[in-house]
C-alpha positions in Angstrom: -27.6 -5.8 -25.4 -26.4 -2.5 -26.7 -24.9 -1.8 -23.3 -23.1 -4.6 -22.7 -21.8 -4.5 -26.6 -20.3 -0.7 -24.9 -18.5 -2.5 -22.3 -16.8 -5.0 -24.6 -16.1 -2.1 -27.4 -14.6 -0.1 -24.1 -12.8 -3.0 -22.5 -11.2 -4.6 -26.0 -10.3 -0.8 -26.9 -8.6 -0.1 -23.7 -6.7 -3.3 -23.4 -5.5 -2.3 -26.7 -4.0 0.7 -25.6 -2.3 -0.7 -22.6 -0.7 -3.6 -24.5 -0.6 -3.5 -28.2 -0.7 0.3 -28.3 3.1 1.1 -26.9 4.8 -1.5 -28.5 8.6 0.2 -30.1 8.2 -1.2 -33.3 5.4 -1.2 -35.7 6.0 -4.8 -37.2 4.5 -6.3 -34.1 1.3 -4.2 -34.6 -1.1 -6.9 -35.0 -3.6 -4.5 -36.7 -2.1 -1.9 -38.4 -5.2 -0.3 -39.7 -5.9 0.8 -36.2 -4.1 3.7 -34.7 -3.5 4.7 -31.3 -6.0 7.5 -31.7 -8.9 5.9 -33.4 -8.7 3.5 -30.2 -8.3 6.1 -27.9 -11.5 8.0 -29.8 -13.2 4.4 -29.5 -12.6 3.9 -26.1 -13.4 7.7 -25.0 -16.9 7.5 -26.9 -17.8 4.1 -25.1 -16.8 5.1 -21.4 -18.7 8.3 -22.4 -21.9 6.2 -23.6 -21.6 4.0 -20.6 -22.1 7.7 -18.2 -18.1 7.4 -17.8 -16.7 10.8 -18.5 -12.7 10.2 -19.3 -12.0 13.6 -21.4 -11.4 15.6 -18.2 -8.0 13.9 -17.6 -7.3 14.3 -21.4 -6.9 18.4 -21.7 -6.9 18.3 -25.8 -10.3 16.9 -26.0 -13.1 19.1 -26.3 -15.6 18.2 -24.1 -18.6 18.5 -26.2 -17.8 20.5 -28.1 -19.0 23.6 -26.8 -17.1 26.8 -26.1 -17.7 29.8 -23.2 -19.8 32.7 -24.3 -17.5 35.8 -24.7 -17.9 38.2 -22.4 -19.3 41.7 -23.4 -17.8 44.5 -21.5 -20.4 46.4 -19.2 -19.2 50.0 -20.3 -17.9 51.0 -23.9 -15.0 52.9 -23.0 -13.4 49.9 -22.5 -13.8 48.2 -25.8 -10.5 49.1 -28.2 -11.1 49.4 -31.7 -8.4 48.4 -33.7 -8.8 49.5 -37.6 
C-alpha cells in the first residue's frame, strides 16, 4: 500500500510539473499554495523512495547530504598558515 501511495504522490507531482508548473501567468495556477519547488522536492523524495535516484541530473541538490572528507596533506611543509 505505502508503495503504490509513492507512485501516485510521484506521478500526480510530476504531472504537475509538466503541465500546471510552466504556465506564464499565475492566475491560472489552480493551487497556488503549491510551488514549483515543493513539487519538485515531492516528486524527488518519492522517485528516491521508490529506488529512483533523480538528483544526479539536478546539480544543486545534495545528494544526501553528505560532503567529501578533506584531504590532509602527507608532508607539513606544504600546509600555509595564514595568521
Amino acid at each position: 500500500m505505502k508503495r503504490k501511495l509513492t507512485w501516485l504522490g510521484a506521478i500526480l507531482s510530476g504531472l504537475y510539473l509538466l503541465t500546471i508548473g510552466p504556465l506564464p501567468f499565475p492566475a491560472f495556477d489552480p493551487l497556488p499554495f503549491i510551488d514549483e519547488a515543493i513539487a519538485l522536492a515531492f516528486f524527488l523524495k518519492c522517485t528516491s523512495s521508490l529506488g529512483f535516484d533523480m538528483r544526479k541530473w539536478l546539480p544543486f541538490f545534495g545528494k544526501n547530504g553528505k560532503s567529501k572528507p578533506s584531504q590532509k596533506p602527507d608532508d607539513d611543509k606544504e600546509v600555509t598558515i595564514d595568521v
